[in-house]
VMD Tcl script that draws the C-alpha trace (Angstrom):
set ca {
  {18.77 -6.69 -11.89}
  {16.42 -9.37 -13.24}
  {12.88 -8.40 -13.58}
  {10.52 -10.61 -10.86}
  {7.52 -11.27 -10.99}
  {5.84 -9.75 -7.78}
  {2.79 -11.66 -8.43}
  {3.61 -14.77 -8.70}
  {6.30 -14.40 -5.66}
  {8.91 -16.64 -7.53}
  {12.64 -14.94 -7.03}
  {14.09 -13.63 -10.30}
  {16.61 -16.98 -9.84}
  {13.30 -19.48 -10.40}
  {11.80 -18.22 -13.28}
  {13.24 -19.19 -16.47}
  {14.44 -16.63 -18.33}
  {12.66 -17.15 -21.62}
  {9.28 -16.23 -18.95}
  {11.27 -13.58 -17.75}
  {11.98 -11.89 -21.15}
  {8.24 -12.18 -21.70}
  {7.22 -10.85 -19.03}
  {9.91 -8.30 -18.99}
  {8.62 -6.95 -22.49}
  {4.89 -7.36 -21.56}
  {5.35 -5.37 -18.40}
  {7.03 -2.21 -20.79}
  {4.52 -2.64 -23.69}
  {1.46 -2.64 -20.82}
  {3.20 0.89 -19.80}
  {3.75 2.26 -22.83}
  {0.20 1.62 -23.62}
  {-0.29 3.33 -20.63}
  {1.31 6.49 -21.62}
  {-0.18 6.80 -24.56}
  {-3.71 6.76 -22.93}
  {-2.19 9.71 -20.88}
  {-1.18 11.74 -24.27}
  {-4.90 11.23 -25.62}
  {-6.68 12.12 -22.43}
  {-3.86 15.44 -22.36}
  {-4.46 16.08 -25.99}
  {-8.31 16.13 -25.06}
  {-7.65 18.58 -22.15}
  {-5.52 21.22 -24.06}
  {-7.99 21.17 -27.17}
  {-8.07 24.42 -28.80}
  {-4.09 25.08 -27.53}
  {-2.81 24.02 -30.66}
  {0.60 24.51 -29.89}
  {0.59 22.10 -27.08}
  {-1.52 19.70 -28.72}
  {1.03 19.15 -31.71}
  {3.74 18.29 -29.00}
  {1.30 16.15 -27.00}
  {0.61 14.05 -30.41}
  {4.28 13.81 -31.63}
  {5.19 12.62 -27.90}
  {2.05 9.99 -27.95}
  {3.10 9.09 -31.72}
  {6.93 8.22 -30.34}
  {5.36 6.09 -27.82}
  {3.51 4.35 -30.64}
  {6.38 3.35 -32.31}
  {8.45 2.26 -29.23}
  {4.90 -0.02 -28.71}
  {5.60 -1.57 -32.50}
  {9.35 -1.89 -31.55}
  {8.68 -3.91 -27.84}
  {6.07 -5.78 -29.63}
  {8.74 -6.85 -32.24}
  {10.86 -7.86 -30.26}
  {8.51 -9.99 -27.42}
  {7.86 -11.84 -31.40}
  {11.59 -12.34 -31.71}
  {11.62 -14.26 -28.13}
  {8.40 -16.04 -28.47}
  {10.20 -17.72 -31.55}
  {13.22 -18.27 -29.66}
  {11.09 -20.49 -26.98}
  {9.32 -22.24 -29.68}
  {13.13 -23.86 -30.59}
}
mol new
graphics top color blue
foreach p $ca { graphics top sphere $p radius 0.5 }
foreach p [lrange $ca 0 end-1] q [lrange $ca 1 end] { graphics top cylinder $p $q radius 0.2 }
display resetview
């Protein structure tokens, strides 16, 4: 299913899909940034657990790198529009 843009109320068939990929990509690095915030604020909570904590940091550190990944690749289709 295409993604849509609920805010702008265009259907998935009226946006072009260069905007689409964008958006698309923007929408999962916005909630993987998201999740991350989560892992801090759980790391702060379960201070002093240390056994939690390391688990809590080497899930927020996987979410890190899937940011680096999405933001790679909404690079790879902002050059692709540029053409």
């Amino acid at each position: 299913m295409p993604f849509m843009d609920f805010d702008s109320g265009l259907r998935p068939h009226e946006v072009k899909p260069e905007l689409e990929y964008t958006r698309s990509l923007d929408f999962l690095i916005k909630d993987e940034t998201e999740a991350v915030d989560g892992y801090v604020s759980a790391i702060a909570l379960f201070e002093g657990n240390e056994e939690i904590v390391k688990k809590l940091t080497e899930i927020k550190a996987e979410e890190e790198v899937h940011i680096q990944e999405l933001s790679k690749l909404l690079k790879l289709v902002s050059k692709s529009e540029e053409k």
